[in-house]
C-alpha positions as a printed NumPy array, in Angstrom:
array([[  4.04 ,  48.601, -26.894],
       [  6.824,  47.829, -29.946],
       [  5.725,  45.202, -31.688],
       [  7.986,  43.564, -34.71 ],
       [  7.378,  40.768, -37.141],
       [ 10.608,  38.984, -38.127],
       [ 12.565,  36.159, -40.219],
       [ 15.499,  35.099, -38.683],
       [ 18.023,  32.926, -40.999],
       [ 20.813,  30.783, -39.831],
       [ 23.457,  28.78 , -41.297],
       [ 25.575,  26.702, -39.34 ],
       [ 29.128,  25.508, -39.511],
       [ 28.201,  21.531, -39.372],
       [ 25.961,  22.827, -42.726],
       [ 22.598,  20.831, -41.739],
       [ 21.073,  23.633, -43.662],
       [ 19.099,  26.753, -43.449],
       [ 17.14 ,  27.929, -40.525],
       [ 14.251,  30.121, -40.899],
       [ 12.01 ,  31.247, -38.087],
       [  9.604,  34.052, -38.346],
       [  8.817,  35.41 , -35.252],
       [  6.97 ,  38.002, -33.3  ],
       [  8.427,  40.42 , -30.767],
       [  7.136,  42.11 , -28.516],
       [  9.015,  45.174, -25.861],
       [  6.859,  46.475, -22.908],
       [  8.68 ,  48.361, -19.745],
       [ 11.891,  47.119, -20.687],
       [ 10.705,  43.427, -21.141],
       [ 10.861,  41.612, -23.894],
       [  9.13 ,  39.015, -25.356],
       [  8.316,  36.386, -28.212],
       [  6.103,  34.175, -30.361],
       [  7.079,  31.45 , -32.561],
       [  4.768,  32.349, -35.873],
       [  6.235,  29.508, -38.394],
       [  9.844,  27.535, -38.073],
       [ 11.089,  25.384, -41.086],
       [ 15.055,  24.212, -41.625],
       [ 15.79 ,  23.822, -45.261],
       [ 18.31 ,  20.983, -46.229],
       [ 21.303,  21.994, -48.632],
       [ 20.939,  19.925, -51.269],
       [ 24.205,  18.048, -52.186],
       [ 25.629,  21.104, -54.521],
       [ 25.366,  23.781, -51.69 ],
       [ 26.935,  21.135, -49.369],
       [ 29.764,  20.331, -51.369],
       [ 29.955,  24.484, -52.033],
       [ 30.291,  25.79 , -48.798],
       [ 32.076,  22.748, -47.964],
       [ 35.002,  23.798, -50.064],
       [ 34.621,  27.426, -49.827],
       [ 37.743,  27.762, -47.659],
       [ 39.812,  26.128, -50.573],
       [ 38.46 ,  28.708, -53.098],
       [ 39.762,  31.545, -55.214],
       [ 38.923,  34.451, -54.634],
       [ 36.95 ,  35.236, -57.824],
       [ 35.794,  31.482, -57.078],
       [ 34.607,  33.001, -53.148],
       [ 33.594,  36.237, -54.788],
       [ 30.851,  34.327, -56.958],
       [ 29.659,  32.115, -54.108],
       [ 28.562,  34.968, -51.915],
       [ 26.651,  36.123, -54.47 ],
       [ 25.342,  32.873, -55.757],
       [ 24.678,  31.953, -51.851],
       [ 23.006,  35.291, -51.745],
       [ 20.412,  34.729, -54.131],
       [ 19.774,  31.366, -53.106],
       [ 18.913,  33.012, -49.29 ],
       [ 16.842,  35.271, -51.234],
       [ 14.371,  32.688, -52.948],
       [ 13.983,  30.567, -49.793],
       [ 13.008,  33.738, -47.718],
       [ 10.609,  35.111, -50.021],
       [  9.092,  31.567, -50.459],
       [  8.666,  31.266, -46.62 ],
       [  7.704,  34.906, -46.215],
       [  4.539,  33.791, -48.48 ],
       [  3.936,  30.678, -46.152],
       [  0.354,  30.763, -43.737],
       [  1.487,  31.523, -40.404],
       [  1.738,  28.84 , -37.916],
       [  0.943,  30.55 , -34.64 ],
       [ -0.849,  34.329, -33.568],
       [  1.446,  37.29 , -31.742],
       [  0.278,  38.228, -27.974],
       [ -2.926,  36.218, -29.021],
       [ -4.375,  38.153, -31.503],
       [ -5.88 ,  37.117, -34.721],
       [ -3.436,  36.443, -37.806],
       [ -5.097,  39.086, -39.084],
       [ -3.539,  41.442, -36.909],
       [  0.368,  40.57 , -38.536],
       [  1.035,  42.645, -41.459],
       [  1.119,  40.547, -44.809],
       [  4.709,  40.554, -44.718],
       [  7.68 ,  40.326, -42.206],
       [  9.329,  43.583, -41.46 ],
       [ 12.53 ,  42.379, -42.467],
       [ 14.759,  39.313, -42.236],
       [ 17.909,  39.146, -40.245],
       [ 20.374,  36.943, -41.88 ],
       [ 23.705,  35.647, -40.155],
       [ 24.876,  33.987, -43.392],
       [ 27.498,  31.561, -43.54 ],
       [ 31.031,  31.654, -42.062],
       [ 33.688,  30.514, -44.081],
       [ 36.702,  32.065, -42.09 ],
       [ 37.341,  33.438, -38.782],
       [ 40.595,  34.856, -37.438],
       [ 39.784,  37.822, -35.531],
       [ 43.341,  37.697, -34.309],
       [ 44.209,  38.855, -38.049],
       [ 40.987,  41.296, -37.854],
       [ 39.028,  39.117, -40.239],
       [ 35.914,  37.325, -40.152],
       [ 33.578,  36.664, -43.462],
       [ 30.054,  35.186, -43.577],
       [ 29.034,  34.806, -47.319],
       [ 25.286,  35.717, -48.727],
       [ 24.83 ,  39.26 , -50.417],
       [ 23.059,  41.548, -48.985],
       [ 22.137,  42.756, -51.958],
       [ 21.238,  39.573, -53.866],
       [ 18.892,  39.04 , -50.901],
       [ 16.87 ,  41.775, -50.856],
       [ 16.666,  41.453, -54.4  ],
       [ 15.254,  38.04 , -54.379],
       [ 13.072,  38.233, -51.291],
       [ 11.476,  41.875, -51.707],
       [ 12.421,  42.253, -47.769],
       [ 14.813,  44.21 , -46.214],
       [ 17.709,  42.532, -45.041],
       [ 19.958,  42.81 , -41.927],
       [ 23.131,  40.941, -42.273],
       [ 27.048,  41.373, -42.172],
       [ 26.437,  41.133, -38.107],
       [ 29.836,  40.212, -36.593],
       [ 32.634,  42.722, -38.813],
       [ 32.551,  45.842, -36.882],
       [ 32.718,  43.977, -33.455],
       [ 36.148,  42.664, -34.918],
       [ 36.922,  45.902, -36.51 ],
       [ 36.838,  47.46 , -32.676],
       [ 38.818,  44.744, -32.14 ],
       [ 36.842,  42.19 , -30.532],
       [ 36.115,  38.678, -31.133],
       [ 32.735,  39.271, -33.32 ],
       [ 30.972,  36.009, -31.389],
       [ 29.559,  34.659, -29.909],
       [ 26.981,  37.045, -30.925],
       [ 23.772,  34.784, -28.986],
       [ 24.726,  36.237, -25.239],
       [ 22.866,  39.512, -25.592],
       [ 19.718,  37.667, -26.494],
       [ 20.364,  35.548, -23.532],
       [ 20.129,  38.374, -21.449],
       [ 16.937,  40.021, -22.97 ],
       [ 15.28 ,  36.733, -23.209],
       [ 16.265,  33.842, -21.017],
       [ 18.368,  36.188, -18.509],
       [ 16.015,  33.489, -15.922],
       [ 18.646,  30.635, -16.47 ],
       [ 21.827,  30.17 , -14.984],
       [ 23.755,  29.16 , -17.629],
       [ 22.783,  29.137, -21.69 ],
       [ 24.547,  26.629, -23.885],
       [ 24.085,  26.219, -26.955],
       [ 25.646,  22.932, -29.439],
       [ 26.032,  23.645, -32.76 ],
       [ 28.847,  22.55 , -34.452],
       [ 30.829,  24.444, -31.524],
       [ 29.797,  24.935, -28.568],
       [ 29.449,  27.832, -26.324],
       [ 28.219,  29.38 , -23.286],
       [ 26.646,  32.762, -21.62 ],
       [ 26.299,  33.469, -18.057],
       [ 27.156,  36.221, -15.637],
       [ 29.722,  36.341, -13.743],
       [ 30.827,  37.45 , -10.363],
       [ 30.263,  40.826, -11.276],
       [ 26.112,  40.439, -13.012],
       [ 27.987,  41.118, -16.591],
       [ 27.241,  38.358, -19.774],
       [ 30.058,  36.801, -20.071],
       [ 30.559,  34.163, -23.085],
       [ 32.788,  32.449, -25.196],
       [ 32.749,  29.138, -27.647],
       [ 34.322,  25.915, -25.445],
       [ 34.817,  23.077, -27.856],
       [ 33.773,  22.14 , -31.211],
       [ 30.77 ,  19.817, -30.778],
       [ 28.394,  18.905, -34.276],
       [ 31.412,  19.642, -36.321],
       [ 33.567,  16.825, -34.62 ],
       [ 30.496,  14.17 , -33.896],
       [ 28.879,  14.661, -37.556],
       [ 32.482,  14.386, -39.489],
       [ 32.966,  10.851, -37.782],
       [ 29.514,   9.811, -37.625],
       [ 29.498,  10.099, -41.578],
       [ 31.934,   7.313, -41.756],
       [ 28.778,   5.089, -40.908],
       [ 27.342,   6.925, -43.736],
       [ 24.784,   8.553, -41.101],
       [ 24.796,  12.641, -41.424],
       [ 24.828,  12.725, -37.58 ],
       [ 24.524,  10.067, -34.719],
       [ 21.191,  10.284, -33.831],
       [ 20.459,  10.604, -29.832],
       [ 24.201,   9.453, -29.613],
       [ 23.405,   5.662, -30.1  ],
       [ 27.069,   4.877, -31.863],
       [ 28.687,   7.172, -29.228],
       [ 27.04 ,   5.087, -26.281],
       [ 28.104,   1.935, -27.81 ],
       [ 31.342,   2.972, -27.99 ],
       [ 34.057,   2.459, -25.621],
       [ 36.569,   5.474, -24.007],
       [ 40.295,   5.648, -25.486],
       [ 41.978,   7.127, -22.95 ],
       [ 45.407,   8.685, -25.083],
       [ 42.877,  10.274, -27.559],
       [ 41.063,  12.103, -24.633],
       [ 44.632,  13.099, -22.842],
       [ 45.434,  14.631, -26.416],
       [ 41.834,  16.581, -26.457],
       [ 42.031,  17.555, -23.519],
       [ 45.695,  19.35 , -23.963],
       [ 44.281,  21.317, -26.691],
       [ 45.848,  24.788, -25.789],
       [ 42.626,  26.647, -27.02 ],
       [ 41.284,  25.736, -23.562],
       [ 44.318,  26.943, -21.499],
       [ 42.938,  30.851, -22.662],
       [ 41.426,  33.234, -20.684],
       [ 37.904,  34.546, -22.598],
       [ 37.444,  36.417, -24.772],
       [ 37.816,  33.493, -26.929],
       [ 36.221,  31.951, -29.817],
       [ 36.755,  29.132, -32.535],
       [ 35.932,  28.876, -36.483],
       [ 36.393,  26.144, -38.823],
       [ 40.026,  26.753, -39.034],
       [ 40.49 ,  25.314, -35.724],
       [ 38.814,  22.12 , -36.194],
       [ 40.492,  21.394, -39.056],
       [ 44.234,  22.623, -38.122],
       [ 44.374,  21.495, -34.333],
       [ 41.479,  19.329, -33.566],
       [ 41.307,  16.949, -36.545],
       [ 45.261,  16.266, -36.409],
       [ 44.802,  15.02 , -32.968],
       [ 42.331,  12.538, -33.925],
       [ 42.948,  11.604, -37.827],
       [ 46.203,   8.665, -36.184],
       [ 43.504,   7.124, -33.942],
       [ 41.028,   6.552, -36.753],
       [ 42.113,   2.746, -37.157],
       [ 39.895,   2.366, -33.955],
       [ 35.876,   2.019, -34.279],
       [ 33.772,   4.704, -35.254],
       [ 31.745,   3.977, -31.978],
       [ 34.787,   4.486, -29.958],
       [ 35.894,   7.698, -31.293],
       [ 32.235,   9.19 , -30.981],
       [ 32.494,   8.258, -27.483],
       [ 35.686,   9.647, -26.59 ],
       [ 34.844,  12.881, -28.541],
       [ 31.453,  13.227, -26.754],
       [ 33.379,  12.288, -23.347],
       [ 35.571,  15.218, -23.979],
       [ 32.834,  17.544, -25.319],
       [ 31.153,  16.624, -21.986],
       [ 34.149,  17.192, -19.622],
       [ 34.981,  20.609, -21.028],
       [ 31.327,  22.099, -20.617],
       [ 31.274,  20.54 , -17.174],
       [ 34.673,  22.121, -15.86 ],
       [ 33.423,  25.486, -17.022],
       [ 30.081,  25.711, -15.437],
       [ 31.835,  23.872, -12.522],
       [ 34.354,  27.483, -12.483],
       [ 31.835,  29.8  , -13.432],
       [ 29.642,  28.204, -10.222],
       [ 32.841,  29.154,  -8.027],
       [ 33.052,  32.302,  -8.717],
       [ 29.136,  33.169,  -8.641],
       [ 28.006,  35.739,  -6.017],
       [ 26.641,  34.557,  -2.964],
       [ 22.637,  34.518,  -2.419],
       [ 21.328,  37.196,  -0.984],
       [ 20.763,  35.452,   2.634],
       [ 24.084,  35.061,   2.531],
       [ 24.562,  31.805,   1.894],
       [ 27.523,  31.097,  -0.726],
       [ 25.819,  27.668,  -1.65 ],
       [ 22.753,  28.518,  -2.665],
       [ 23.74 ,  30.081,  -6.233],
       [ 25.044,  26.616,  -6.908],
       [ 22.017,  24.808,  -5.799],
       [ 19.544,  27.053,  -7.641],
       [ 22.106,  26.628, -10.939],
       [ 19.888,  25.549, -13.76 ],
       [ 21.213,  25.308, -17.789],
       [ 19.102,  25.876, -20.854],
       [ 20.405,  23.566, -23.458],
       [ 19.718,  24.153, -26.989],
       [ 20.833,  23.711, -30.707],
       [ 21.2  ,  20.58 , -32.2  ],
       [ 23.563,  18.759, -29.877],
       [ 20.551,  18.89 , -27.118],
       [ 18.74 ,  16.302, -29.051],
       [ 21.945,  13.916, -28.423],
       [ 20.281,  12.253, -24.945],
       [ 23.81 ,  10.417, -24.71 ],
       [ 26.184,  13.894, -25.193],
       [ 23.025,  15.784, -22.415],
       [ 23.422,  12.612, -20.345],
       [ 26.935,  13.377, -20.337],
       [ 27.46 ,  17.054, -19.72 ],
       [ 24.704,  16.705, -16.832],
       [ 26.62 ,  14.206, -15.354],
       [ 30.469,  16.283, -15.907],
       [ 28.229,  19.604, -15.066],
       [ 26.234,  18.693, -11.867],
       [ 23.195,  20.624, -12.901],
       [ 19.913,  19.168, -13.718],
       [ 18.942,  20.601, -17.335],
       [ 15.94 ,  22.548, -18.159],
       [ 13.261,  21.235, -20.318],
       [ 12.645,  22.777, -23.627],
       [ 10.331,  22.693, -26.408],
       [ 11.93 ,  21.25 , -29.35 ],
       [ 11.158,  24.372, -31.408],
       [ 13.443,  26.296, -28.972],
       [ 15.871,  23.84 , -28.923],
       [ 16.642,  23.84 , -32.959],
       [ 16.037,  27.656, -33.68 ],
       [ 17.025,  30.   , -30.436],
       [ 20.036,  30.834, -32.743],
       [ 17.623,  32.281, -35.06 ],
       [ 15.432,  33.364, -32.655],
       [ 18.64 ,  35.498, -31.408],
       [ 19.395,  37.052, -35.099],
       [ 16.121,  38.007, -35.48 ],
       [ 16.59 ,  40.454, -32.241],
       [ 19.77 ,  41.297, -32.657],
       [ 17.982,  42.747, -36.303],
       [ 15.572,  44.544, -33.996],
       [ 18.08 ,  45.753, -32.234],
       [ 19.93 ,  47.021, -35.238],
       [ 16.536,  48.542, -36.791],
       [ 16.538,  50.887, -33.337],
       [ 20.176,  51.456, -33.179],
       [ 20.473,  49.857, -30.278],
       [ 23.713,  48.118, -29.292],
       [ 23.587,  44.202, -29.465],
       [ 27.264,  43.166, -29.412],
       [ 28.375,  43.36 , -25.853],
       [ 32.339,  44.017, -24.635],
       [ 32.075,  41.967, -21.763],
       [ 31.807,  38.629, -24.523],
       [ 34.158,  39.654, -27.211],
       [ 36.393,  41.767, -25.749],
       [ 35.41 ,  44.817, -28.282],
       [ 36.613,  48.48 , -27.003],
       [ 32.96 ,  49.046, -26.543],
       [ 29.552,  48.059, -26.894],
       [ 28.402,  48.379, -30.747],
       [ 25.551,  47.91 , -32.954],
       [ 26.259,  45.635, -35.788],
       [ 24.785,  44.704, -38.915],
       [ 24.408,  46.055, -42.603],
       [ 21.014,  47.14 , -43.884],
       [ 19.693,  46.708, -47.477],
       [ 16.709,  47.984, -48.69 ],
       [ 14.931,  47.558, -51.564]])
């Protein structure tokens, strides 16, 4: 039986800060499965913030500097939590058991731009500086050769979807976008990002000097405004077929425009309309995706649909009002997770798709990013 002890780091674009989650894996006939060991997010303070806030602004000796800064800093927070007691036991076995370190850590590091239509994409942290730092080997640099074979390079999640919660109907994760993995008609993952979610609902909720709107009590207060969610919903983005994906870019060129001339109304209001359209656009496409489903196996084309269950995680699935929502827009009764699940399956996923790396396995799939093939990404420094 394979057995692997990980770190996986995060860094999302609505920069709540760093994820780490160490992790045990385990791969028996095919199966695979895990143990949360320790979990801890790490605030930015204000400096990093206000860094990797402007970072698409930057020089490029000014961006040049920050990956390696940001590098370092990665480094010093893994090594710190590498050192940390263990919170949990692999497969039940002792602590003991675990070897005093992690294997490695796989980092997704922080995007700052992402056009794959112009072949580029660029998440910032050195490799390098990490290893350095942390005394671990790093995997990191996951998403460039899926664009260089000219795919979309995300989402990146779906393959862990499969390996791990293949069970569920539909996985969606809100971060600050959102996106979702399923199978289609065919039983291949298919995924692709559907809105931006955090990003939009934690830039507004800040003008109640709040860093997010917590279980989406300004948003339920609020009150629809109808022309802002006809504008949304217009969006061309959503006219695409997948592959598709969204970066920063897009949120600040198409989606922020549409709202910035309605921002004489209440704060309230606009957190409701955005989470009404968030809502409405995960909705239609699990609504499609149920369409197209195979039938069950009796025959019966309505029992895929019945059976349909969504596992909801990141950030946005602790916003009761915004789940209240896309169940309601969706039809589909979501599953309950564990709140650990909920805040770090992203990480979870790096850390496999690390393991995956380590045994040259692929773990970027064509069917999600449109790629000329299947490919194993991720750069490997050792030290």
């Amino acid at each position: 039986m394979k057995r692997y002890d990980v770190i996986g780091v995060m860094s999302g674009t609505s920069l709540d800060g760093l994820d780490l989650l160490r992790v045990a894996f385990t791969c028996e006939n095919g199966q695979w499965r895990y143990v949360f060991l320790r979990a801890e997010t790490l605030p930015y303070p204000e400096v990093w913030r206000s860094r990797l806030a402007g970072a698409v602004n930057m020089s490029g000796l000014q961006l040049a500097q920050l990956h390696v800064d940001y590098g370092h800093f990665v480094g010093k927070a893994l090594r710190r939590f590498a050192a940390m007691p263990l919170a949990g036991t692999a497969s039940g076995a002792g602590s003991q058991s675990l070897p005093a370190a992690p294997d490695f850590a796989a980092v997704h590091g922080h995007t700052v731009f992402h056009q794959p239509e112009n072949g580029l994409t660029l998440q910032i942290g050195d490799g390098a500086a990490m290893a350095a730092e942390s005394g671990l080997t790093i995997v990191n640099n996951f998403r460039t050769t899926d664009v260089a074979l000219g795919g979309q390079g995300a989402p990146l999640v779906p393959i862990g979807d499969e390996l791990l919660f293949g069970n569920y109907t539909f996985c969606l994760n809100l971060g600050g976008i959102a996106n979702i993995s399923y199978r289609d008609a065919k039983g291949a993952r298919e995924a692709f990002d559907i809105s931006v979610c955090n990003m939009a609902l934690n830039y507004y909720a800040s003008r109640a000097g709040l860093s997010y709107d917590e279980d989406g009590r300004l948003a339920r207060k609020g009150t629809l405004v109808p022309s802002l969610l006809e504008e949304l919903e217009a969006l061309p983005y959503y006219a695409q077929k997948p592959p598709k994906s969204l970066g920063f870019e897009n949120f600040k060129d198409e989606f922020l425009p549409i709202v910035k001339p309605y921002e004489n109304s209440s704060t309230e209001d606009i957190l409701h309309t955005l989470v009404e359209h968030i809502a409405r656009r995960i909705g239609q496409v699990c609504r499609e995706a149920r369409d197209f489903r195979p039938a069950a196996p009796d025959g019966g084309g309505s029992a895929a649909c019945v059976d349909a269950s969504m596992l909801m995680t990141g950030g946005g699935a602790l916003n009761t009002y915004l789940a209240e929502r896309i169940a309601a827009w969706s039809g589909l009764t979501l599953a309950p997770v564990d709140k650990t699940l909920i805040a770090y399956k992203e990480a979870l996923i790096f850390a496999l798709l690390g393991v995956l790396r380590m045994e040259g396995r692929p773990n970027c799939l064509k069917s999600v990013t449109g790629a000329r093939h299947d490919n194993i990404g991720g750069a490997i420094y050792l030290i």
